[in-house]
C-alpha positions as CSV (number, residue, x, y, z in Angstrom):
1,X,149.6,-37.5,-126.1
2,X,149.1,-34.5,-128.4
3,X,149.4,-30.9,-127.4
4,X,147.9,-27.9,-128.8
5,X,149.5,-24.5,-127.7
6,X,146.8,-21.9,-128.1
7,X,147.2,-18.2,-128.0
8,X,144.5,-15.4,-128.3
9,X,145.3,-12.6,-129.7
10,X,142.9,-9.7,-129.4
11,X,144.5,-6.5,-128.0
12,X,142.8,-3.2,-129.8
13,X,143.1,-0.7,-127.4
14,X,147.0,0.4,-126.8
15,X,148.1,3.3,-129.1
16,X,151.1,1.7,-131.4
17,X,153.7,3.7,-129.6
18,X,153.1,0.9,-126.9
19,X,154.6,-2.4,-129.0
20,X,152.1,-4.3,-127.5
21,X,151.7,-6.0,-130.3
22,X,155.3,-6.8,-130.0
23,X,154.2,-9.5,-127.7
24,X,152.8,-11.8,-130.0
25,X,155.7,-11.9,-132.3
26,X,158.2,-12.8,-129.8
27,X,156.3,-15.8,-128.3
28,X,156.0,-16.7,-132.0
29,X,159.4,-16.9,-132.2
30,X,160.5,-18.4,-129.1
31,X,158.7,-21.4,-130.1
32,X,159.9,-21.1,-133.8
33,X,163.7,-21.8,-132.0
34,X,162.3,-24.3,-129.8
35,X,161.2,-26.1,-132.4
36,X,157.4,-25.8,-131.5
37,X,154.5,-25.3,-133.6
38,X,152.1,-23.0,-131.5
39,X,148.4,-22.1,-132.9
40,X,147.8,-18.1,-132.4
41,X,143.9,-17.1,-132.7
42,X,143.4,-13.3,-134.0
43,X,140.8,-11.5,-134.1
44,X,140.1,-9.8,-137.7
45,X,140.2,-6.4,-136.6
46,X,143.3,-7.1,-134.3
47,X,144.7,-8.2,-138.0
48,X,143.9,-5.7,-139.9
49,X,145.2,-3.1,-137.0
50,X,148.7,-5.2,-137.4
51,X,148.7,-4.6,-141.3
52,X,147.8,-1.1,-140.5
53,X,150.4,-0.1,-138.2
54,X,153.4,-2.2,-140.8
55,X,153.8,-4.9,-138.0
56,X,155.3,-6.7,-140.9
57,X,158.1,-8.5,-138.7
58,X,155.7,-9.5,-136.1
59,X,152.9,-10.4,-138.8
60,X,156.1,-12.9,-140.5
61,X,156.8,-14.3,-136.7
62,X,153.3,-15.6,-136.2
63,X,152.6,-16.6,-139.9
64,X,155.2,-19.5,-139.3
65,X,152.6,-21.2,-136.9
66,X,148.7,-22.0,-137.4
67,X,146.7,-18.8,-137.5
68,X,143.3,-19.6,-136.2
69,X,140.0,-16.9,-136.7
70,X,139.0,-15.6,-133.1
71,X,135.6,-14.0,-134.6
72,X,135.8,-11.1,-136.6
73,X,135.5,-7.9,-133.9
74,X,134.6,-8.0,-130.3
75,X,132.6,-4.5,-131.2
76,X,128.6,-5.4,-130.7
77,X,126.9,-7.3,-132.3
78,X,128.9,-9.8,-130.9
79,X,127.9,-13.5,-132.2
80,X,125.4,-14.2,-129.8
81,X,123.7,-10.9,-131.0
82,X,123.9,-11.3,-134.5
83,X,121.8,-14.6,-134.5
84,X,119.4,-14.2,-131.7
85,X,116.4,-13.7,-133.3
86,X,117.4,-16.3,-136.2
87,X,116.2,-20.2,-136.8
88,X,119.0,-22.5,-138.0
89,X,120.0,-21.9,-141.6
90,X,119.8,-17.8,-141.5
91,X,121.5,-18.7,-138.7
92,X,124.6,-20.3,-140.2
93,X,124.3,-18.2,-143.7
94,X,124.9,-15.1,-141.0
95,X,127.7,-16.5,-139.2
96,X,129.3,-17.8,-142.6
97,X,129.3,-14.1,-143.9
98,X,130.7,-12.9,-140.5
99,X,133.5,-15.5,-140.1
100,X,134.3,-15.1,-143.5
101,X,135.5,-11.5,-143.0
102,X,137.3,-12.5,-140.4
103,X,139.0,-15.2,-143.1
104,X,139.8,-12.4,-144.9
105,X,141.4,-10.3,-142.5
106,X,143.5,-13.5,-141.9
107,X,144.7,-14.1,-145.3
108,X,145.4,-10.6,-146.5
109,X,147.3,-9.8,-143.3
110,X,149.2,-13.1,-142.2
111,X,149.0,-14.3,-146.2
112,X,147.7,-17.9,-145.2
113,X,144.3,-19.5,-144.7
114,X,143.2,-19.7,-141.5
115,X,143.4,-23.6,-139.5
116,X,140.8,-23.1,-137.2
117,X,137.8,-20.9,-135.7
118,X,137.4,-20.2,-132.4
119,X,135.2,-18.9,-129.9
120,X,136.4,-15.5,-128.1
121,X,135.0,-15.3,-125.0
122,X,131.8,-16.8,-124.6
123,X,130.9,-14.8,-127.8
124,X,129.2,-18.4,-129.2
125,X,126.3,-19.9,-130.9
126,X,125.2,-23.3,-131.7
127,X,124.9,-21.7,-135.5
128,X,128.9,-21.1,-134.9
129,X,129.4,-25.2,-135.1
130,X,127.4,-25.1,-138.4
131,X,129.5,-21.9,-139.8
132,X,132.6,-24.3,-138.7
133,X,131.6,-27.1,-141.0
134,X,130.3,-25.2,-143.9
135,X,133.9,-23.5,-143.9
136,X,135.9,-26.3,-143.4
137,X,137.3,-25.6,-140.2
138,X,138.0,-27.1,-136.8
139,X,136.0,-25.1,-133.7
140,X,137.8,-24.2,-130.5
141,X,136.7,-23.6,-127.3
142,X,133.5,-25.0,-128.1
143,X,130.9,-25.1,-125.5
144,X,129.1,-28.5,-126.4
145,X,131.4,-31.9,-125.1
146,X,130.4,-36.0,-124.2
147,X,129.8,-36.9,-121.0
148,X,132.6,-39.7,-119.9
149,X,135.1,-38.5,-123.2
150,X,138.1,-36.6,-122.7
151,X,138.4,-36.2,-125.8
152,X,137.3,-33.5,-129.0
153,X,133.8,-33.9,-130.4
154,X,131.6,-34.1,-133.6
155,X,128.8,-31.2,-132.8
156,X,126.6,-29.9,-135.2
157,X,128.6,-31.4,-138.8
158,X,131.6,-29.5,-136.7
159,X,134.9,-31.2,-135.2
160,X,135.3,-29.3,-131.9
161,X,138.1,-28.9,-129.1
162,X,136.3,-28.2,-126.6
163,X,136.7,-26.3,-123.4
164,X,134.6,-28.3,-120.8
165,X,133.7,-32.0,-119.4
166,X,131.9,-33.3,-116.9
167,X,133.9,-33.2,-114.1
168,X,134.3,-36.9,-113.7
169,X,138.0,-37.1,-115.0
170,X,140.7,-34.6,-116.8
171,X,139.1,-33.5,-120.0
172,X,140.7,-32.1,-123.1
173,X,140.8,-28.8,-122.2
174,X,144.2,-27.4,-120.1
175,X,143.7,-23.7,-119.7
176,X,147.0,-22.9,-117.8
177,X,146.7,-19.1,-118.0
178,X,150.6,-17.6,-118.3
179,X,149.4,-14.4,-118.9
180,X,150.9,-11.6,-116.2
181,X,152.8,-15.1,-114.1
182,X,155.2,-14.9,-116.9
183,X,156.6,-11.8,-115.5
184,X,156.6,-12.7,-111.9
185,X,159.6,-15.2,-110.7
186,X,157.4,-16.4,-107.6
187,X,154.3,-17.2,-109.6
188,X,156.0,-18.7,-112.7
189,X,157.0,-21.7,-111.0
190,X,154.1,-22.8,-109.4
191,X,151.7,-22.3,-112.7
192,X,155.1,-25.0,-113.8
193,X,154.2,-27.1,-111.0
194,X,150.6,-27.2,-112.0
195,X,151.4,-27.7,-115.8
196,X,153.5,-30.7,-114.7
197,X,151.0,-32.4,-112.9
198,X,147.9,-31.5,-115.4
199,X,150.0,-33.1,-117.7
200,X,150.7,-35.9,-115.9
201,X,147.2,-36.6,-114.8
202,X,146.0,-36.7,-118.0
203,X,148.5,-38.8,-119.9
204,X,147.9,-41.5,-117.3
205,X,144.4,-41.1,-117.8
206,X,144.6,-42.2,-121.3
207,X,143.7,-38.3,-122.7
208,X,144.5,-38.7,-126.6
209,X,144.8,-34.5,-126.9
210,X,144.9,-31.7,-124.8
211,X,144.0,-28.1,-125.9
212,X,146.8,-25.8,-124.0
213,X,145.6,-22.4,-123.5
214,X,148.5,-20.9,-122.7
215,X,147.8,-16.8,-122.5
216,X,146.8,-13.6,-123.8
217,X,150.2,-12.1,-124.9
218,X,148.5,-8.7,-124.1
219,X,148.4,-9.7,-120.6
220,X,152.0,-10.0,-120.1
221,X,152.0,-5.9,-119.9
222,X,148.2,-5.2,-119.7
223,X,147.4,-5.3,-115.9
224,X,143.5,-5.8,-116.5
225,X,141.0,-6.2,-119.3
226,X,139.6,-3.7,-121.5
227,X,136.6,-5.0,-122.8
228,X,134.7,-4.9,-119.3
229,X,133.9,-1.1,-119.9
230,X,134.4,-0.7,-123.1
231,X,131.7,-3.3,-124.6
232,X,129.5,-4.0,-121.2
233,X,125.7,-3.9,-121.4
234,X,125.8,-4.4,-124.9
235,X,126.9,-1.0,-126.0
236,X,130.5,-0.2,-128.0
237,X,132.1,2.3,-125.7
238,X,135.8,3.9,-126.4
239,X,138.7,4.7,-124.0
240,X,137.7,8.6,-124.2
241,X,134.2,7.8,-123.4
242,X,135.4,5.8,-120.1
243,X,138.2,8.5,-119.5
244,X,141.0,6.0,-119.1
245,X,143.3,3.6,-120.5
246,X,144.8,0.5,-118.0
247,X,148.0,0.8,-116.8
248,X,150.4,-1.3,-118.3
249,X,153.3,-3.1,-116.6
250,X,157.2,-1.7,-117.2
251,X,158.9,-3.0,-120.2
252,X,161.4,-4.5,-117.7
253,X,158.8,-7.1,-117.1
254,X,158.8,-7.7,-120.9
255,X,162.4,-9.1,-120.2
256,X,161.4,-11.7,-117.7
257,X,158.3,-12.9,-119.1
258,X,160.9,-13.7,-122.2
259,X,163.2,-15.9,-120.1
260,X,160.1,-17.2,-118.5
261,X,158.5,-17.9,-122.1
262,X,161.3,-19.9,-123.2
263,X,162.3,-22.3,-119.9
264,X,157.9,-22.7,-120.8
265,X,159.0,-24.0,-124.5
266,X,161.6,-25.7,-122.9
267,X,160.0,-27.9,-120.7
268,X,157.6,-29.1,-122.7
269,X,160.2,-29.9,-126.1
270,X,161.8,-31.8,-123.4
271,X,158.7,-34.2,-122.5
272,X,159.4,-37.3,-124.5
273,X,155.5,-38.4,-123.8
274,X,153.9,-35.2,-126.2
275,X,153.9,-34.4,-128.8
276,X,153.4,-30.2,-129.6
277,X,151.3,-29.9,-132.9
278,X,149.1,-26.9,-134.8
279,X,145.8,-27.0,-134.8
280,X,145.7,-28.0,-138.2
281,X,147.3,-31.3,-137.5
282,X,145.4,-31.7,-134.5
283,X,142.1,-31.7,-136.9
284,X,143.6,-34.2,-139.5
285,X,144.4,-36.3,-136.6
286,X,140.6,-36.8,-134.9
287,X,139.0,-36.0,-138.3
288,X,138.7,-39.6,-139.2
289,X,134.8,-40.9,-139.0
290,X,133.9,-44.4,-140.2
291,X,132.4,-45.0,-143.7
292,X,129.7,-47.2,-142.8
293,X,126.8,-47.8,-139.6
294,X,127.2,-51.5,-138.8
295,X,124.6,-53.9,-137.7
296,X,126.1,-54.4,-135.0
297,X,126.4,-50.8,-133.5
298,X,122.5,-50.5,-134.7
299,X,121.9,-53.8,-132.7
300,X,123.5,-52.6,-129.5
301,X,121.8,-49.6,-129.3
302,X,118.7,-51.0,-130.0
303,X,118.9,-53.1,-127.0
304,X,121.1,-51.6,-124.3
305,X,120.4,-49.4,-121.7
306,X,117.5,-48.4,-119.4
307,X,115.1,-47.0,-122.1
308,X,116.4,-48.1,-125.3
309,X,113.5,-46.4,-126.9
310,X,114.9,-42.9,-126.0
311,X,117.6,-41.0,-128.1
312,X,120.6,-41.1,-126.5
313,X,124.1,-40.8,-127.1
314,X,126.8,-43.4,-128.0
315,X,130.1,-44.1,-128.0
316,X,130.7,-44.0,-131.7
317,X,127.7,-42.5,-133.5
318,X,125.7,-39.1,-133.0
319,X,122.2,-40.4,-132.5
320,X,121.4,-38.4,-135.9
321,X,123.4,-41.4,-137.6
322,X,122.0,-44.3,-135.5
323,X,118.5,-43.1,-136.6
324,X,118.9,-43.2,-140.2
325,X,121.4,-45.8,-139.9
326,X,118.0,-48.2,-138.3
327,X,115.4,-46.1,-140.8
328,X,117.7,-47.4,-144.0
329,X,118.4,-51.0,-142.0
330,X,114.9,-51.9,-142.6
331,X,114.3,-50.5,-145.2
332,X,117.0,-52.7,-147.2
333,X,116.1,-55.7,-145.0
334,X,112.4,-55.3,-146.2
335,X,114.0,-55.3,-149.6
336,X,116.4,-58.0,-149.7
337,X,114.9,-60.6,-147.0
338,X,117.3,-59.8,-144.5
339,X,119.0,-57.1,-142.4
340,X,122.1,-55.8,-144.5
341,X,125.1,-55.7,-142.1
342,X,126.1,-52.2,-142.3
343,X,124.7,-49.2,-143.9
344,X,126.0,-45.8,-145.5
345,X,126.9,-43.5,-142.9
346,X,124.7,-40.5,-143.4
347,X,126.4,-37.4,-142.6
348,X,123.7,-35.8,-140.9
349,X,123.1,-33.5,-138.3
350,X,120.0,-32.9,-135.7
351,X,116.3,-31.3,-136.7
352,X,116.5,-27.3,-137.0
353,X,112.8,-27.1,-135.7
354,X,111.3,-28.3,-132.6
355,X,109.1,-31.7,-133.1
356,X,105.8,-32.8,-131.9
357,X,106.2,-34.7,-128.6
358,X,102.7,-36.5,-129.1
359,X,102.5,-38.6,-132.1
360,X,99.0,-37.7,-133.7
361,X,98.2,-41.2,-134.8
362,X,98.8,-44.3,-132.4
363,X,99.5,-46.8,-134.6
364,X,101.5,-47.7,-137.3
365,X,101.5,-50.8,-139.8
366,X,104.4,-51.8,-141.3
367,X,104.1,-50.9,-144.2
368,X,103.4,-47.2,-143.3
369,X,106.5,-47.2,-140.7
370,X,108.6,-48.2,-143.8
371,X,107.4,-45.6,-145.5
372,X,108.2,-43.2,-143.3
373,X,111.7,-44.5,-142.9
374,X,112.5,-43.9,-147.0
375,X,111.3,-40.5,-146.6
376,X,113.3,-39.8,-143.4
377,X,116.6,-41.2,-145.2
378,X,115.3,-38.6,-148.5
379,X,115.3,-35.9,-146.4
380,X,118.3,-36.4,-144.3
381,X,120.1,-36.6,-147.5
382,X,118.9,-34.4,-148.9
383,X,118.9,-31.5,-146.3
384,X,121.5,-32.8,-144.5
385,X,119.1,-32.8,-141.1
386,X,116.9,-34.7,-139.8
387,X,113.7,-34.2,-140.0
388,X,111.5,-32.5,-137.2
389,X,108.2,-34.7,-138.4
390,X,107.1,-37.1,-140.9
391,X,103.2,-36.8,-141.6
392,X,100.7,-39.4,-142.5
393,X,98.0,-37.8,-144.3
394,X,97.5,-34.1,-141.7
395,X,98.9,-36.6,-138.7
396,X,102.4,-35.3,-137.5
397,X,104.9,-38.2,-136.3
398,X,107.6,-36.3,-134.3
399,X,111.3,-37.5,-134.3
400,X,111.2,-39.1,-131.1
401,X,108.2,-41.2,-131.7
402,X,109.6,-42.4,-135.3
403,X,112.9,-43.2,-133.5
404,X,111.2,-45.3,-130.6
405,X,109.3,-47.2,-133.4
406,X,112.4,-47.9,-135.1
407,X,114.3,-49.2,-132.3
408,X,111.5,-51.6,-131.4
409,X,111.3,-53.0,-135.0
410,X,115.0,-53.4,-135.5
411,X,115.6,-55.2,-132.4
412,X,112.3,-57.0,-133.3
413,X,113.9,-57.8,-136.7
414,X,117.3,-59.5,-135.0
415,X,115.1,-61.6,-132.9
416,X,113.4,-62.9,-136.0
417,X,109.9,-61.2,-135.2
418,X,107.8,-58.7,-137.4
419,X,105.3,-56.5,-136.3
420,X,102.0,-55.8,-138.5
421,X,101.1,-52.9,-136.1
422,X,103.3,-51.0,-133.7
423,X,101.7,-48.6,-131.3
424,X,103.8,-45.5,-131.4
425,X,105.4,-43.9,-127.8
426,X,105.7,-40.5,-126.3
427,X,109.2,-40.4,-126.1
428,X,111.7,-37.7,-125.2
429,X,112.3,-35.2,-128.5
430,X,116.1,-34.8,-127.6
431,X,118.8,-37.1,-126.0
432,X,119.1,-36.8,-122.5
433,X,122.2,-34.9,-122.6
434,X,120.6,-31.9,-124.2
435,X,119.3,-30.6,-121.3
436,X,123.0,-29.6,-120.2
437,X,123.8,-27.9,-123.6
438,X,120.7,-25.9,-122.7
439,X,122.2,-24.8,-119.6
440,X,125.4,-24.0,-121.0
441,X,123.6,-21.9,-123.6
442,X,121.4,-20.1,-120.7
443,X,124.6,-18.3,-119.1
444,X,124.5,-16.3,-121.9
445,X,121.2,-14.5,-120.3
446,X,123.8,-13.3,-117.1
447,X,126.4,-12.0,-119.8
448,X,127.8,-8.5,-118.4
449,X,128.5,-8.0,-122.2
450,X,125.1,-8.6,-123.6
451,X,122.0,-6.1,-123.1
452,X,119.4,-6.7,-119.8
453,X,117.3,-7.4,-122.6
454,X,118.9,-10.4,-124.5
455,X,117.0,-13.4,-125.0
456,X,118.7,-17.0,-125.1
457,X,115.7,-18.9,-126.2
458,X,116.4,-19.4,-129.8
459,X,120.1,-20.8,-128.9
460,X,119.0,-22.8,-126.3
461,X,116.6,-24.9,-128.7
462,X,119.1,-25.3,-131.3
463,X,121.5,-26.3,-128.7
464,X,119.1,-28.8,-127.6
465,X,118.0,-30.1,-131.5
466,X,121.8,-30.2,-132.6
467,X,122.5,-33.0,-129.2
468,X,121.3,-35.3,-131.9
469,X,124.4,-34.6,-133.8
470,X,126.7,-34.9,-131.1
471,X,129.1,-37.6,-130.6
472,X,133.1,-38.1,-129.4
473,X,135.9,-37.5,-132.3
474,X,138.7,-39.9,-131.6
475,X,142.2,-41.1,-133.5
476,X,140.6,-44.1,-134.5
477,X,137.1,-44.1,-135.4
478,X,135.4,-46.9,-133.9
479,X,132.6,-48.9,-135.9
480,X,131.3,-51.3,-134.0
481,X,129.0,-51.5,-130.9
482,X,129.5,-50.4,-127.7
483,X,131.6,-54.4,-126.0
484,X,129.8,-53.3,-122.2
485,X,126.4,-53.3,-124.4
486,X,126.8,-57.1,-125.5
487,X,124.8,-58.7,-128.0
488,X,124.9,-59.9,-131.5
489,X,122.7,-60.3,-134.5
490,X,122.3,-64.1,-135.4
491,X,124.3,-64.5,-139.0
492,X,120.6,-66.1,-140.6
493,X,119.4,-62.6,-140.5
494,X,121.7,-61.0,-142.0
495,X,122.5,-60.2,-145.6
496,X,124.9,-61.1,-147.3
497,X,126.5,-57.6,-148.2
């Protein structure tokens, strides 16, 4: 099992006199002697404070292990702010040019490019997984995961580690929370206790990675949080407008959370049944995604489950890939006599407008249902999205009717049958699932950080259109169908590709 040790580093408010920045540098090198690769998220302006104040032996210390972006300030507008009012592609192109500075502050203080981005707080979008991909970089603590995997996910073009499952089983995420237990000898041991058996619990239930959060080094002196006051209500506040700074712990305790810190490091170099990587590795490992749709994975969804005519998820493909996977199926198998037995993997992500729940035409012939399949498959490559509708002369076809329509002719096709006409359904515009990114997405509305007058809407829907992208990241890919599904396609209708 693989382990990710993940640090957040965001302290702004001690005056330099305090070392508090001290803190980060020592856990850095604890695990440096241990022989453990730790992954340290900064925020930008926590970076650029470092450079400022000539932590140049501390900046060294944690430049030895992955160096993750943890946004760019936690000063308003905080991500949630900055893309509230925006659809999908200002969206990203906003987030790009705010993560990017962050980048920056990365590489000119720590002098190596960032491994990761990661969400501070709950400071997220679902334009944050699209910044991710068009950067090249992992997501932590991301807020979208697949029901029944334990695992880290594809979301929006993004690989993501994220921080939440659905309660049926361990998931990915361990947060352990060191932070101030470090210093305390009767707390240490049983936050040990509860490592131990986490650990345990989810090695014997077959988790391939776990995401570690291990602290805040600031709270191994700071006795509470800062940013309650300081950035509540949606308004940037300072320590002289409040009229206080926290206390902070002795630098005594400083001494025991070190001896804490290390029996920590320790423990787990001794487990022979982990392995401790960066974040970086972590992504190489579950970046892997198969080359091609087969017919068989296109089969199985076409024919399993209560509603097969529905979008749903599956256990190897977003439902973004099934659909043009079937659209370019029949297409080719229109083409060549017979259905090809895989297709190109379109790397596509979910529609970045809502579709049209009604179809406004209620039939189809063939011929115009293949039609509408080449120009789904255009589009998808071309824009990298699906689609929201596909029109027939002023008639609008949303995406769940077209997918419903597909499904039936596919599995129609494997049996050896054709439809001339196909009367088109009123089908579900999302997979089922989206309706719990939707919730996720709502909490934001209860935010003591954001304004009373913040409005979730715009995330909400884009969490729900991006559920078509969604789907599990694992260490090897799987390709084919999903065994508990059954079925096969008779060889006769296949081609021979």
């Amino acid at each position: 099992m693989y382990v990710t040790l993940n640090f957040d580093v965001e302290d702004l408010v001690y005056p330099p006199e305090e070392r508090t920045d001290d803190i980060a540098g020592w856990m850095a090198r604890t695990l440096t002697e241990v022989g453990l690769r730790g992954t340290f998220h900064v925020i930008g302006d926590k970076a650029r404070a470092m450079l400022q104040r000539k932590r140049n032996e501390t900046l060294a210390l944690l430049s030895e292990h992955d160096i993750g972006t943890h946004s760019d300030s936690f000063r308003h507008p905080l991500v949630p702010e900055i893309v509230e009012q925006c659809g999908w592609e200002d969206g990203v192109e906003r987030l790009v040019a705010y993560e990017k500075r962050a980048v920056q502050g990365i590489k000119e203080t720590l002098w190596k490019s960032p491994a990761s981005m990661s969400c501070h707080a709950f400071f997220t979008a679902p334009q944050s997984y699209g910044a991710a991909a068009e950067l090249g970089l992992p997501y932590v603590y991301g807020f979208a995961y697949c029901p029944g995997h334990q695992g880290p996910v594809w979301y929006a073009g993004a690989l993501s580690f994220p921080t939440r499952g659905d309660g049926q089983g361990p998931s990915c995420h361990l947060s352990l929370g060191l932070d101030p237990a470090l210093s305390y000898d009767e707390e240490f041991p049983r936050k040990m206790d509860l490592l131990r058996e986490e650990l345990d619990r989810r090695a014997a239930a077959g988790v391939e990675c776990v995401t570690l959060f291990v602290c805040h080094p600031i709270r191994v002196r700071s006795k509470g949080w800062t940013e309650d006051e300081l950035y509540a209500n949606g308004v940037n506040r300072t320590v002289e407008d409040i009229g206080y700074a926290y206390e902070l712990r002795p630098l005594a305790s400083v001494e025991k959370a070190k001896a804490n810190f290390r029996r920590f490091c320790d423990y787990l170099r001794g487990r022979q049944d982990i392995e401790v990587v960066g974040m970086s590795r972590a992504a190489e490992l579950f970046a892997g995604q198969p080359a091609e749709v087969p017919r068989d994975a296109l089969f199985a969804y076409a024919t399993s489950g209560d509603s097969p005519a529905h979008p749903r998820l599956a256990p190897n493909f977003s439902p973004a890939e099934l659909l043009t996977g079937l659209a370019e199926s029949l297409v080719e198998g229109e083409e060549r006599g017979a259905l090809p037995r895989a297709v190109e993997r379109r790397r596509v992500i979910g529609p970045v407008e809502k579709p049209v729940l009604v179809p406004e035409k209620p039939f189809l012939t063939r011929e115009q249902l293949l039609g509408l399949c080449r120009e789904l498959v255009e589009a998808a490559k071309e824009a990298g999205h699906l689609p929201a509708n596909l029109k027939l002369g002023d008639a609008r076809i949303g995406l769940g009717s077209l997918h419903a329509a597909c499904v039936a002719t596919f599995a129609a096709a494997c049996r050896g049958d054709q439809f001339a006409q196909l009367r088109l359904q009123t089908v579900p515009r999302y997979p089922a699932f989206a309706g719990e990114l939707d919730r996720i997405m709502s909490w934001l509305e209860e935010s003591r950080f954001l304004g009373p007058e913040f409005s979730a809407d715009k995330l909400r829907l884009h969490a729900r259109l991006q559920a078509w992208s969604l789907k599990p990241a694992r260490l090897r890919p799987g390709s084919g169908p999903d065994l508990e599904a059954g079925g096969f396609v008779p060889s006769e209708l296949v081609s021979p590709r």
